[in-house]
PDB file of N, CA, C and O in Angstrom:
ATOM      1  N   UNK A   1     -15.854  -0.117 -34.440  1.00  0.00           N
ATOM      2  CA  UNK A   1     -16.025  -1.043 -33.325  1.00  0.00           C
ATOM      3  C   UNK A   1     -14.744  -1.070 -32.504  1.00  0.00           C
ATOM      4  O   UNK A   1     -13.746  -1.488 -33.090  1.00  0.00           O
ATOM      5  N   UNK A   2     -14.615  -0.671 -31.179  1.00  0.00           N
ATOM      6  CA  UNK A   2     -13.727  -1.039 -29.894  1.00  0.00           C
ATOM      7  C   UNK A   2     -13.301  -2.542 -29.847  1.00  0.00           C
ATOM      8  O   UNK A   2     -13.975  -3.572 -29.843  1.00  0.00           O
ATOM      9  N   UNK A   3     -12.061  -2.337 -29.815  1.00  0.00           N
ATOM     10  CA  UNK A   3     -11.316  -3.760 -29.307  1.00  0.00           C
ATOM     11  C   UNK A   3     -11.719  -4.060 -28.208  1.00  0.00           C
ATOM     12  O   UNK A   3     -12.594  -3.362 -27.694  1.00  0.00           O
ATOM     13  N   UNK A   4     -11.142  -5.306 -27.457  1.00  0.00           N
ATOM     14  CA  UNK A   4     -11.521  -5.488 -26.130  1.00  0.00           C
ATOM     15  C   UNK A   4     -10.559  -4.580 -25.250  1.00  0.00           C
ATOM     16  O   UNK A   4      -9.863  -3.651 -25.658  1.00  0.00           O
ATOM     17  N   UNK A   5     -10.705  -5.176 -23.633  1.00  0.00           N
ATOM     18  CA  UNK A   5      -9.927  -4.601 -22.844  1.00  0.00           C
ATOM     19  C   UNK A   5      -8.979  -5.716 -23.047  1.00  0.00           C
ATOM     20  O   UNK A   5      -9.185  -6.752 -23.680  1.00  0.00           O
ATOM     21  N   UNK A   6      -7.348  -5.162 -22.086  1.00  0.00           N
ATOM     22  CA  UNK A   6      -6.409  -5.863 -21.738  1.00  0.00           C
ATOM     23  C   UNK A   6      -6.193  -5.631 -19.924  1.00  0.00           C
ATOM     24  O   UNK A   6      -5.912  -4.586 -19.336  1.00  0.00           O
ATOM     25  N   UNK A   7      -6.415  -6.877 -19.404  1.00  0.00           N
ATOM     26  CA  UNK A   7      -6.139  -6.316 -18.008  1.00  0.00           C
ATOM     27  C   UNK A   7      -5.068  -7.166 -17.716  1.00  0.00           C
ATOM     28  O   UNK A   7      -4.809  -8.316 -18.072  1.00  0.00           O
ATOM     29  N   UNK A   8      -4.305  -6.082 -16.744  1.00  0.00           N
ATOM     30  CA  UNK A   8      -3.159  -6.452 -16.312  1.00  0.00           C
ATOM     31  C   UNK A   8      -3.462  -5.884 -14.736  1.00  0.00           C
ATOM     32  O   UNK A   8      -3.899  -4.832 -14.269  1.00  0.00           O
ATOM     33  N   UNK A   9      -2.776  -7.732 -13.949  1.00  0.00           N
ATOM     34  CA  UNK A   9      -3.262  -7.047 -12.561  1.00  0.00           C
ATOM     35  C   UNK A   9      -1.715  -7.978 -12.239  1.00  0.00           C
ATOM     36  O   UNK A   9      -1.232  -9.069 -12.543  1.00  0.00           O
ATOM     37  N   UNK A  10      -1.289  -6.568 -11.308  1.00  0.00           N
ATOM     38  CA  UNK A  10       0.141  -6.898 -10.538  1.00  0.00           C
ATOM     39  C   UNK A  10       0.263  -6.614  -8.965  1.00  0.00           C
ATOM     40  O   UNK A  10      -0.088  -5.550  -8.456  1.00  0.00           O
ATOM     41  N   UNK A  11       0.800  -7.686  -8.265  1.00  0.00           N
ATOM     42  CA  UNK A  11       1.014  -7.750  -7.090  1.00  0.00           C
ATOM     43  C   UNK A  11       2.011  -7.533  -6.745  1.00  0.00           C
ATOM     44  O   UNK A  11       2.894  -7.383  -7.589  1.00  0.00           O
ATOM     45  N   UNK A  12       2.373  -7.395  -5.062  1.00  0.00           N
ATOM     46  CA  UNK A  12       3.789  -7.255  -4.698  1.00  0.00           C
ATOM     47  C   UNK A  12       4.758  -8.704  -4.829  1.00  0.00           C
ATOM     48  O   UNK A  12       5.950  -8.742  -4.524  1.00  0.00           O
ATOM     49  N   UNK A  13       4.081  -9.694  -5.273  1.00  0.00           N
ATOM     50  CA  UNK A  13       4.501 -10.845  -5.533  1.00  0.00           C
ATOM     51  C   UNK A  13       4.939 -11.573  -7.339  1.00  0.00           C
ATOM     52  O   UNK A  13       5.462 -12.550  -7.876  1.00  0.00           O
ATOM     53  N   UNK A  14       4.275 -10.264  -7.650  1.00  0.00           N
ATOM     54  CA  UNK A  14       4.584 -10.376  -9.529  1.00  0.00           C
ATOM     55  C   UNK A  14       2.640 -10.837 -10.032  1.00  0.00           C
ATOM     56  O   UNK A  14       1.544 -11.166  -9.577  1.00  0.00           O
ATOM     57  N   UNK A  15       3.241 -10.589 -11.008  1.00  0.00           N
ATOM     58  CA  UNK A  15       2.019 -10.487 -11.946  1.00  0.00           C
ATOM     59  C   UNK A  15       0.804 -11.633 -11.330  1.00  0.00           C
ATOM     60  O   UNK A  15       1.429 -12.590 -10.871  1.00  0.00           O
ATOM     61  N   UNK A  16      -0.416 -11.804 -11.203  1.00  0.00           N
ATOM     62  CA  UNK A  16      -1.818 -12.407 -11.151  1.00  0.00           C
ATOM     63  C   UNK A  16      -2.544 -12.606 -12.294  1.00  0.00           C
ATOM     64  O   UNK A  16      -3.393 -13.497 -12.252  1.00  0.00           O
ATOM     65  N   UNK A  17      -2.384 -11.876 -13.478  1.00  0.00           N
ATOM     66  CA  UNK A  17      -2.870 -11.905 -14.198  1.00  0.00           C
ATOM     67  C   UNK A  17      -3.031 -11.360 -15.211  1.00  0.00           C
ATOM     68  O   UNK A  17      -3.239 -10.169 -14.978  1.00  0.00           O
ATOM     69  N   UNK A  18      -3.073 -11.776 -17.231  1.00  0.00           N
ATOM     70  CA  UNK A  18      -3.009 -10.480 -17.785  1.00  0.00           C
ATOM     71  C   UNK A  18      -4.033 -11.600 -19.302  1.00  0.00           C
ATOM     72  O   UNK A  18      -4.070 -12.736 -19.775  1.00  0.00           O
ATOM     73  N   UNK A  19      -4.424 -10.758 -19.398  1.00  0.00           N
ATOM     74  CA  UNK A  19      -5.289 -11.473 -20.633  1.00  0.00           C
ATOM     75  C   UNK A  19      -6.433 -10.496 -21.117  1.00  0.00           C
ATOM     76  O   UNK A  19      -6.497  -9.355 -20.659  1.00  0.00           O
ATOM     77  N   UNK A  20      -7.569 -11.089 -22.294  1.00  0.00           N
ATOM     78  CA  UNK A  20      -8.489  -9.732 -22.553  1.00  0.00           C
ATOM     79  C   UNK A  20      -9.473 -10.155 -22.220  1.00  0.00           C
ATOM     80  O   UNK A  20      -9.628 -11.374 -22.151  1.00  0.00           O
ATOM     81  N   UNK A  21     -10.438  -9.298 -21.913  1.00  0.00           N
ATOM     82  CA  UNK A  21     -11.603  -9.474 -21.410  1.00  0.00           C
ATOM     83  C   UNK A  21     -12.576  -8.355 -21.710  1.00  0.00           C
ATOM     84  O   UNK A  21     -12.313  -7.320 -22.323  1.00  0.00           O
ATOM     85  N   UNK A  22     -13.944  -8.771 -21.096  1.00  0.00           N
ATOM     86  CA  UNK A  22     -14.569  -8.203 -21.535  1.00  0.00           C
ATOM     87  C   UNK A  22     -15.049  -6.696 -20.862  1.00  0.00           C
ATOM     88  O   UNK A  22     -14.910  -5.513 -21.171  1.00  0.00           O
ATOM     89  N   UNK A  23     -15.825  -7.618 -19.534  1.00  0.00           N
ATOM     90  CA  UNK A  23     -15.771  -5.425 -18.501  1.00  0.00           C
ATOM     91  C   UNK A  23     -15.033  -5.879 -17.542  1.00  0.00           C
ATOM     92  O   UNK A  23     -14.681  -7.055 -17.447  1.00  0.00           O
ATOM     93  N   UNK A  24     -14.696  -4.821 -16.625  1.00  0.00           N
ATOM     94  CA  UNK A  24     -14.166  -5.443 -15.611  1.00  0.00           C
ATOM     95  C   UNK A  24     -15.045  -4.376 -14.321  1.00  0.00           C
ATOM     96  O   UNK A  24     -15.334  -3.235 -14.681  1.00  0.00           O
ATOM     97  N   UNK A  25     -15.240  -4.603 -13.573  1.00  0.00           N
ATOM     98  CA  UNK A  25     -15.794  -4.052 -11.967  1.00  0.00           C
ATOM     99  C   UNK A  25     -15.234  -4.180 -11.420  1.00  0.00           C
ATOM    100  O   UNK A  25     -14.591  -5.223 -11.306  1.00  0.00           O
ATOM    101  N   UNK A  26     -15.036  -2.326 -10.140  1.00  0.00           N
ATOM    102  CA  UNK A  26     -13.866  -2.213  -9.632  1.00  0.00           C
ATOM    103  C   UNK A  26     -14.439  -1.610  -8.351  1.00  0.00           C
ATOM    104  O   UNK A  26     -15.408  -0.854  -8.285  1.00  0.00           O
ATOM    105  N   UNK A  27     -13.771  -2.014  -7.455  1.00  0.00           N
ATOM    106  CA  UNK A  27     -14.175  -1.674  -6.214  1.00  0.00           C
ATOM    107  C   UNK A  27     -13.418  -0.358  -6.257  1.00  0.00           C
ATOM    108  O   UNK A  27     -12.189  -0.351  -6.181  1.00  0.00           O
ATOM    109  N   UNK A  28     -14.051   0.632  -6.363  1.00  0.00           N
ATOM    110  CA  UNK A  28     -12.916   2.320  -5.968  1.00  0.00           C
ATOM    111  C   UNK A  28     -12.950   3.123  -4.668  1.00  0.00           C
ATOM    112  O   UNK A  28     -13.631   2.697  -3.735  1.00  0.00           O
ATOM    113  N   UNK A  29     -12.379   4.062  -4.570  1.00  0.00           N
ATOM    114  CA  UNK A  29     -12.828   4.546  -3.259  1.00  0.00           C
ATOM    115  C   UNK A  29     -13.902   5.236  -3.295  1.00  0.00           C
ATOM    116  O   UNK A  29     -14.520   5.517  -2.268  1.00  0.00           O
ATOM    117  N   UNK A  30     -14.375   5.709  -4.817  1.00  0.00           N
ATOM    118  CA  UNK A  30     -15.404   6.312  -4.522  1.00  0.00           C
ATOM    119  C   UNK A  30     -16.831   5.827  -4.739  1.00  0.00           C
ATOM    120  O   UNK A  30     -17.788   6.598  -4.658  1.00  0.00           O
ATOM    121  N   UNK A  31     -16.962   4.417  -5.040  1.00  0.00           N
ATOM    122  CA  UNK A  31     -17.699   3.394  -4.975  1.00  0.00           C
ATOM    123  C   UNK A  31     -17.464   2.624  -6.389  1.00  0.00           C
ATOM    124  O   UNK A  31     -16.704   2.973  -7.292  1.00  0.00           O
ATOM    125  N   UNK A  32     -18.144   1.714  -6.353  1.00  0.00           N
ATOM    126  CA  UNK A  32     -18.082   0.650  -7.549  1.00  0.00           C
ATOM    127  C   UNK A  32     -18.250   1.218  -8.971  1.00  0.00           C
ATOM    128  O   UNK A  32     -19.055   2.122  -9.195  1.00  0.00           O
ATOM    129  N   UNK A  33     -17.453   0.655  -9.956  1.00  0.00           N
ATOM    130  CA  UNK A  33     -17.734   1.084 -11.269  1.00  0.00           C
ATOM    131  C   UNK A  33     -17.039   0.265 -12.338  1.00  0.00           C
ATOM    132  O   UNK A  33     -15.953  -0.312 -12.272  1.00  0.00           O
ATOM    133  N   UNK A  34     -18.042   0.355 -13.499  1.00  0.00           N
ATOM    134  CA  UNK A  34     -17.523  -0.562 -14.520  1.00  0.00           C
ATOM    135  C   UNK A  34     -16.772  -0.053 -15.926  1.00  0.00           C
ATOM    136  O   UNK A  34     -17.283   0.832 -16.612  1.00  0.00           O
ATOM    137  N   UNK A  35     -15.809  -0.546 -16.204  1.00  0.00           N
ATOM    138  CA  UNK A  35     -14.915  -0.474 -17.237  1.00  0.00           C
ATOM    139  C   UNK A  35     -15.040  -1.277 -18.780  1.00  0.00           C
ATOM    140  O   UNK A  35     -14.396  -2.326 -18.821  1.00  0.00           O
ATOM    141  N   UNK A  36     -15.667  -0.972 -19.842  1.00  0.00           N
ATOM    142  CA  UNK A  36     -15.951  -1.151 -20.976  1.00  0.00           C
ATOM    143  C   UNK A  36     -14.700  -0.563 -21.733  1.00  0.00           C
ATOM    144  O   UNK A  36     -13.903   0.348 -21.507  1.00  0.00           O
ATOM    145  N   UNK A  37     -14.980  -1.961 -23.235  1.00  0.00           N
ATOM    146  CA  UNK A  37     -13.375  -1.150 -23.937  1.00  0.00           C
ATOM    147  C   UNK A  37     -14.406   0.213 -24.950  1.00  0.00           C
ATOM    148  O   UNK A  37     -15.569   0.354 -25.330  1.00  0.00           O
ATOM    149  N   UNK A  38     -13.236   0.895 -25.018  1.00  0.00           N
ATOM    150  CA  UNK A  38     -14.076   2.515 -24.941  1.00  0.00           C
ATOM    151  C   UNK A  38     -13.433   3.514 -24.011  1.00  0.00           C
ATOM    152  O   UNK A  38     -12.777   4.549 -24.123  1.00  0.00           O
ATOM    153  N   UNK A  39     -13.839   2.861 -23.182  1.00  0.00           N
ATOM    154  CA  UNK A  39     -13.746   3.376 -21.485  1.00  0.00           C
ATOM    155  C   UNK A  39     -12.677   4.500 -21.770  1.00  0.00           C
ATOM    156  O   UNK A  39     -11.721   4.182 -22.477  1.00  0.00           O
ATOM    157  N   UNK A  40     -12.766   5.975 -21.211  1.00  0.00           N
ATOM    158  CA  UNK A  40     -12.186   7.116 -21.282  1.00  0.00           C
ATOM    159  C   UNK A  40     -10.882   6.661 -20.151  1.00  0.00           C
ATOM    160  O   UNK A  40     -10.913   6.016 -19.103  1.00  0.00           O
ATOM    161  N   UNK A  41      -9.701   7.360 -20.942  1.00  0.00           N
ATOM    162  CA  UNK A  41      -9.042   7.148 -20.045  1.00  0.00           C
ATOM    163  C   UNK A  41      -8.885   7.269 -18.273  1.00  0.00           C
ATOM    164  O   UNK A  41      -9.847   7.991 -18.013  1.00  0.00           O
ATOM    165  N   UNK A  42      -8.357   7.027 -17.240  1.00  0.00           N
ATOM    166  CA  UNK A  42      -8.861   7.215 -15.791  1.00  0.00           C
ATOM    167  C   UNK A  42      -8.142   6.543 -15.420  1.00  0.00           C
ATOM    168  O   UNK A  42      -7.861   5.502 -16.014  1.00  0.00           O
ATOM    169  N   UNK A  43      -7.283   7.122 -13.668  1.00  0.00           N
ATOM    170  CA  UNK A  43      -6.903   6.868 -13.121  1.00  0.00           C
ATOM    171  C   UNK A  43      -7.574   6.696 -11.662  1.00  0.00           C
ATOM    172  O   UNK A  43      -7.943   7.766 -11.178  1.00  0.00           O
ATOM    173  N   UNK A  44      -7.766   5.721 -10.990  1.00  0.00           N
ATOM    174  CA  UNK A  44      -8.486   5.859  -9.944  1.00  0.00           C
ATOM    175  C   UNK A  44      -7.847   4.642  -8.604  1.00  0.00           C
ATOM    176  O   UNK A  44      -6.981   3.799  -8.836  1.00  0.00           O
ATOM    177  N   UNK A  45      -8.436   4.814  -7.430  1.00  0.00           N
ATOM    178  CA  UNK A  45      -7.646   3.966  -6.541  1.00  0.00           C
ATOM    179  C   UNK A  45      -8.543   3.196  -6.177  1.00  0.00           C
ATOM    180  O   UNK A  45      -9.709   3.590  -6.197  1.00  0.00           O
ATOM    181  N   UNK A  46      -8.200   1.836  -5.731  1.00  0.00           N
ATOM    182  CA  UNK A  46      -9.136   0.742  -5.225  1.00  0.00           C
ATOM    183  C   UNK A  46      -9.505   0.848  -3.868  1.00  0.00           C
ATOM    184  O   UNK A  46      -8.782   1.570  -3.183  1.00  0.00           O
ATOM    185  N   UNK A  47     -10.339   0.368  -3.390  1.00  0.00           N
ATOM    186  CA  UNK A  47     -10.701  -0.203  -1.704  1.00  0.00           C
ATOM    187  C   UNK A  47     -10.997  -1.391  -1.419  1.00  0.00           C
ATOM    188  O   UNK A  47     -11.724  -1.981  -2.218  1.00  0.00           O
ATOM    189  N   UNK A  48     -10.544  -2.081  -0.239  1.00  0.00           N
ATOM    190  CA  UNK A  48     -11.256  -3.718  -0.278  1.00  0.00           C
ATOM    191  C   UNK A  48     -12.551  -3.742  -0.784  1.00  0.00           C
ATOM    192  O   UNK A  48     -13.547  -3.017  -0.802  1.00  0.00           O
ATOM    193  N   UNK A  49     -12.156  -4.930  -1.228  1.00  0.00           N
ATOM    194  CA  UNK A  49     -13.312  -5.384  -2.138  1.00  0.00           C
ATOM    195  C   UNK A  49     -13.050  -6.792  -3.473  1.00  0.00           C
ATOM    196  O   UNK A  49     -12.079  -7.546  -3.408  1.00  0.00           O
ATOM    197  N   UNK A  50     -13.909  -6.871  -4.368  1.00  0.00           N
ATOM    198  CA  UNK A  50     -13.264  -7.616  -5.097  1.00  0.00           C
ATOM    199  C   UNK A  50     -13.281  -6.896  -6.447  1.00  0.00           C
ATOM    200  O   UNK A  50     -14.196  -6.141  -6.774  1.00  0.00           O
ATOM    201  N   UNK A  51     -12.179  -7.182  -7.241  1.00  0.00           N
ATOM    202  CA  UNK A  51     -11.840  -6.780  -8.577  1.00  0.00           C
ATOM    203  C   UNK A  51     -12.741  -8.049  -9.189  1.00  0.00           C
ATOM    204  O   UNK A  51     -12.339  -9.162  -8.850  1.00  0.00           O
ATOM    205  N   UNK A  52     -13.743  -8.007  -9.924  1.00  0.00           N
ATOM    206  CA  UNK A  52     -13.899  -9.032 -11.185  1.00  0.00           C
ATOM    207  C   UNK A  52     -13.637  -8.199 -12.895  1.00  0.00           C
ATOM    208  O   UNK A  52     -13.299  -7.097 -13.327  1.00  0.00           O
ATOM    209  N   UNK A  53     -14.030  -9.498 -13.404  1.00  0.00           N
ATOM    210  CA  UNK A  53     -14.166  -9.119 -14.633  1.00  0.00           C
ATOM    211  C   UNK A  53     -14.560 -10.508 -15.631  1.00  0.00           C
ATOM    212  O   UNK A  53     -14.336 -11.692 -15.379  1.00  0.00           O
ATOM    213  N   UNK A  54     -15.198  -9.929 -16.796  1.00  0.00           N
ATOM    214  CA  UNK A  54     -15.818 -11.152 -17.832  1.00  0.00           C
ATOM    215  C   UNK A  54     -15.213 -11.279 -18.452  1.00  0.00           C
ATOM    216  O   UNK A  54     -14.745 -10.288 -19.011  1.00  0.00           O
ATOM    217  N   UNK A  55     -14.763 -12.623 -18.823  1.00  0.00           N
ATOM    218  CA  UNK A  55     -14.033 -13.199 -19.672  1.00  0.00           C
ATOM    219  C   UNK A  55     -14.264 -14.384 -20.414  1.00  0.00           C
ATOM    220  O   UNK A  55     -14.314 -15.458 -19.815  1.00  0.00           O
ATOM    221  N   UNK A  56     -14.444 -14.311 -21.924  1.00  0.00           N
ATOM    222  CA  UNK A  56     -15.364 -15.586 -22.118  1.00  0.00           C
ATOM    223  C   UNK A  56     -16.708 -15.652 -21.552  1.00  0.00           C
ATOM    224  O   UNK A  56     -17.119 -16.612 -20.900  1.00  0.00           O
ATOM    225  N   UNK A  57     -17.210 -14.868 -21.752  1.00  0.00           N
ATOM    226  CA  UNK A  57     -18.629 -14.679 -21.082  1.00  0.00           C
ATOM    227  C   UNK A  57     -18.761 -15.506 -19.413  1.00  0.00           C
ATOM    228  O   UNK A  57     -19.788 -15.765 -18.785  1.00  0.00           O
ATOM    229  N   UNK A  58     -17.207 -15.787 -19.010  1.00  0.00           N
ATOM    230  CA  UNK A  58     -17.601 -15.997 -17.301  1.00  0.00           C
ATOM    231  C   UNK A  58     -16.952 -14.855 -16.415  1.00  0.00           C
ATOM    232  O   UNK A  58     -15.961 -14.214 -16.764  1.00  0.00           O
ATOM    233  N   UNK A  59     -17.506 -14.716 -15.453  1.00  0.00           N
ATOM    234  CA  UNK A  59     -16.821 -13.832 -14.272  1.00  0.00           C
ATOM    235  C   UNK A  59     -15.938 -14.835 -13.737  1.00  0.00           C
ATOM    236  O   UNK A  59     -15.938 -16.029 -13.437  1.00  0.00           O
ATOM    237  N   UNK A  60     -14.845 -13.369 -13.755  1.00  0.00           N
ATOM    238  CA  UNK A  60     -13.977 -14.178 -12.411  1.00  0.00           C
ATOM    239  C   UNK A  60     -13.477 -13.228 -11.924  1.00  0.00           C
ATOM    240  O   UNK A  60     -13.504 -12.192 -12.587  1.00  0.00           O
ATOM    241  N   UNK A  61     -12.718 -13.215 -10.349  1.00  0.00           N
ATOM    242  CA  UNK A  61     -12.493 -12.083  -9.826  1.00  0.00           C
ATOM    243  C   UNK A  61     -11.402 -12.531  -9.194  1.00  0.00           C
ATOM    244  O   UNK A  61     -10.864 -13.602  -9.472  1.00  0.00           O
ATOM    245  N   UNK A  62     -10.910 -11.543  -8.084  1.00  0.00           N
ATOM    246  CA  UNK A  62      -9.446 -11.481  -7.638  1.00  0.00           C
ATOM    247  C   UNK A  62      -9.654 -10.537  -6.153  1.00  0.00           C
ATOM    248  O   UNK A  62      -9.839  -9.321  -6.201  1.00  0.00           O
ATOM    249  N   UNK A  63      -9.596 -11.227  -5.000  1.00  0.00           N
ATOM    250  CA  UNK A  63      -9.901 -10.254  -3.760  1.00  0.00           C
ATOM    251  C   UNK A  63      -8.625  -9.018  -3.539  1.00  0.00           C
ATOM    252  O   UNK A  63      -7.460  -9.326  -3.284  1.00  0.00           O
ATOM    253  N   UNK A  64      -9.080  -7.684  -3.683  1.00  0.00           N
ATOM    254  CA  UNK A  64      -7.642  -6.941  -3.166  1.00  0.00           C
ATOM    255  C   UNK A  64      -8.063  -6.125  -1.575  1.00  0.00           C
ATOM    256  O   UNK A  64      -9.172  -6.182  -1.044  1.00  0.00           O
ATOM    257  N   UNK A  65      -7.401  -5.724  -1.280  1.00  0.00           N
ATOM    258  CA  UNK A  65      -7.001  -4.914  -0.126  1.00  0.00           C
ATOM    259  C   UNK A  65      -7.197  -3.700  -0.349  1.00  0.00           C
ATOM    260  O   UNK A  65      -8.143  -3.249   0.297  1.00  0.00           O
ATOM    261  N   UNK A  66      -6.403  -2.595  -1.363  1.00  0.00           N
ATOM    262  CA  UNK A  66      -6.031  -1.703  -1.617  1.00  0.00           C
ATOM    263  C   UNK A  66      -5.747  -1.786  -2.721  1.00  0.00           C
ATOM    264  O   UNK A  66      -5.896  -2.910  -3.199  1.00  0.00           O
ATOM    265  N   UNK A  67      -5.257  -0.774  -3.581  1.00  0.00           N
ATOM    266  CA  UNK A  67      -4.027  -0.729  -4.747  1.00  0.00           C
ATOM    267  C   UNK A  67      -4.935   1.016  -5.966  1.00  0.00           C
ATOM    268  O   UNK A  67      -5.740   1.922  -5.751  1.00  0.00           O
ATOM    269  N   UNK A  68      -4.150   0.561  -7.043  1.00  0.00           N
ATOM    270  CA  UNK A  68      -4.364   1.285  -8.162  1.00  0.00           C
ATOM    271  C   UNK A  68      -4.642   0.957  -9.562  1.00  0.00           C
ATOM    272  O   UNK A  68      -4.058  -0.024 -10.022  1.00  0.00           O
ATOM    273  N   UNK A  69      -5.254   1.464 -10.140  1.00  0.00           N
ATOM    274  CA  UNK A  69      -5.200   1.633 -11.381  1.00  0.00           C
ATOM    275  C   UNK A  69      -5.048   2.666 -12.835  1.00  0.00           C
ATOM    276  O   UNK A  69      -5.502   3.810 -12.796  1.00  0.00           O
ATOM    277  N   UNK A  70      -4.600   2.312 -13.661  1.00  0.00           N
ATOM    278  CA  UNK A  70      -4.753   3.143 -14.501  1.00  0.00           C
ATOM    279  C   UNK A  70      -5.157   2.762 -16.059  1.00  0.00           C
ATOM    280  O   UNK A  70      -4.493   1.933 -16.681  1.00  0.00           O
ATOM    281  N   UNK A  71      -6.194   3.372 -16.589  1.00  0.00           N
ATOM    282  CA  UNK A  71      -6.838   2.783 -17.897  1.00  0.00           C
ATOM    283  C   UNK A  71      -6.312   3.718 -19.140  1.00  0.00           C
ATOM    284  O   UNK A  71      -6.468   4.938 -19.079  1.00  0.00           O
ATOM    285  N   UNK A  72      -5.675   3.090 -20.284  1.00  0.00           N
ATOM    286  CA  UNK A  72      -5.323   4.127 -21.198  1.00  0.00           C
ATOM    287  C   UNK A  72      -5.368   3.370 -22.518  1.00  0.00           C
ATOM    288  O   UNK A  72      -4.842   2.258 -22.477  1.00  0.00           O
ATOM    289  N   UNK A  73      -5.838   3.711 -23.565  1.00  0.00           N
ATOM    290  CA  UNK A  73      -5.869   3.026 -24.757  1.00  0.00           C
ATOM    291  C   UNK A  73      -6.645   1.877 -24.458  1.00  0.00           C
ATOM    292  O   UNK A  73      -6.284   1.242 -25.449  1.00  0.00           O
ATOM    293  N   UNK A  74      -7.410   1.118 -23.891  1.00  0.00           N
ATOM    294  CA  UNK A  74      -7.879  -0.142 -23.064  1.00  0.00           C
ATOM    295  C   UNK A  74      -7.040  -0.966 -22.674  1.00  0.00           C
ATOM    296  O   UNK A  74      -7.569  -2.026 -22.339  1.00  0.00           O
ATOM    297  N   UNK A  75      -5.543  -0.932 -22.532  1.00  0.00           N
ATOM    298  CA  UNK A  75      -4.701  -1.417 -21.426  1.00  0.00           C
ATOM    299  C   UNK A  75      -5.093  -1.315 -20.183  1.00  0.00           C
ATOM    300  O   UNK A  75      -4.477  -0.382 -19.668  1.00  0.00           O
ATOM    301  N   UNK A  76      -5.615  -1.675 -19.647  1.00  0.00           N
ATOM    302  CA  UNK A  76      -5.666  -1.543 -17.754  1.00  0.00           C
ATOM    303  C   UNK A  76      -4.792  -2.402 -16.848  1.00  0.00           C
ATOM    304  O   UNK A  76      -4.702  -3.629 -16.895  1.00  0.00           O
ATOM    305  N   UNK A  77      -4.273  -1.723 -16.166  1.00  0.00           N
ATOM    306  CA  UNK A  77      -3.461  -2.131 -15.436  1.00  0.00           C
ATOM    307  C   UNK A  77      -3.482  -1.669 -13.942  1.00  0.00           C
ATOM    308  O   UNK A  77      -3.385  -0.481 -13.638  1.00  0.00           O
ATOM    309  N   UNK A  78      -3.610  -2.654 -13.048  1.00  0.00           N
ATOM    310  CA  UNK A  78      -4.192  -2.647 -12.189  1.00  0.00           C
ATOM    311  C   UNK A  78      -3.004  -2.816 -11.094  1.00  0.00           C
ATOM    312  O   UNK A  78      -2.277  -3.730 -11.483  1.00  0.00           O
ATOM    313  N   UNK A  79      -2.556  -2.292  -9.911  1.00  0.00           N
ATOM    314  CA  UNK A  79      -1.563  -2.535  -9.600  1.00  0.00           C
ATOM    315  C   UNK A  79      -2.125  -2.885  -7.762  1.00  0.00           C
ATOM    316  O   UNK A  79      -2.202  -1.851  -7.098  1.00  0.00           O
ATOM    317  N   UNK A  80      -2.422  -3.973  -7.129  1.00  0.00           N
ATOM    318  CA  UNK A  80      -2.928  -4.576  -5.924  1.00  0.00           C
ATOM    319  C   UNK A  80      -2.335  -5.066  -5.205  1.00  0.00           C
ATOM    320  O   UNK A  80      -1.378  -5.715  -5.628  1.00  0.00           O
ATOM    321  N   UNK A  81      -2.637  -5.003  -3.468  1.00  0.00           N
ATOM    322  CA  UNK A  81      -2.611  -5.433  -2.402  1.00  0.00           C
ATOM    323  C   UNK A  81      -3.537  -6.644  -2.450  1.00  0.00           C
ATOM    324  O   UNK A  81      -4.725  -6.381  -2.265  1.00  0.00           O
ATOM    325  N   UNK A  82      -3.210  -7.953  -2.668  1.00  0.00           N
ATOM    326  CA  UNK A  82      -4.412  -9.153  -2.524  1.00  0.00           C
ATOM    327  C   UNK A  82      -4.889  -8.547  -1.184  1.00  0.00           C
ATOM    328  O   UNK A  82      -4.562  -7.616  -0.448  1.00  0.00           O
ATOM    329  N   UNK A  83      -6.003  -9.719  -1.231  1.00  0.00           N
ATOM    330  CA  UNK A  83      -6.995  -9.765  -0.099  1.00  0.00           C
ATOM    331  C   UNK A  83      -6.363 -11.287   0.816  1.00  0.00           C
ATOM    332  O   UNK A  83      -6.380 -12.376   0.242  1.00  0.00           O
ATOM    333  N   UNK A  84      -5.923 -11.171   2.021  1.00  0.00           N
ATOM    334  CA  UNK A  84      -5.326 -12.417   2.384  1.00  0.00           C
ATOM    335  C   UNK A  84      -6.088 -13.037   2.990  1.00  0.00           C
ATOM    336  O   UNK A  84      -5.782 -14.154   3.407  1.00  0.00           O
TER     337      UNK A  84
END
């Protein structure tokens, strides 16, 4: 059995957020997609839109602009332009 994820989401203002959760949905450039722990490693880039993710069986999300990510071991770390 897979641990959970760990997401880590960082701004140009310092960290937004870091805790575990369950999937997370990602706005990419090459359209939307979801991240399960498992999840093969991947590097991919964001587009406006919103980042969510489940936690405690609630959604919650985070508006970005732009930015990056990268998933490895189920660390994700997410590196964003908020949405202003």
């Amino acid at each position: 059995m897979s641990k959970g994820l760990t997401l880590r989401i960082l701004t140009p203002e310092g960290p937004a957020f870091e805790g575990g959760v369950e999937a997370v949905f990602v706005p990419g450039t090459a359209g939307r997609f979801e991240i399960l722990p498992g999840h093969a490693p991947i590097v991919s880039s964001l587009t406006q839109g919103e980042l969510k993710w489940r936690e405690a069986g609630e959604l919650r999300g985070f508006a970005v602009r732009s930015g990056a990510l990268m998933l490895k071991d189920n660390e994700l770390t997410v590196c964003a332009e908020p949405e202003r």
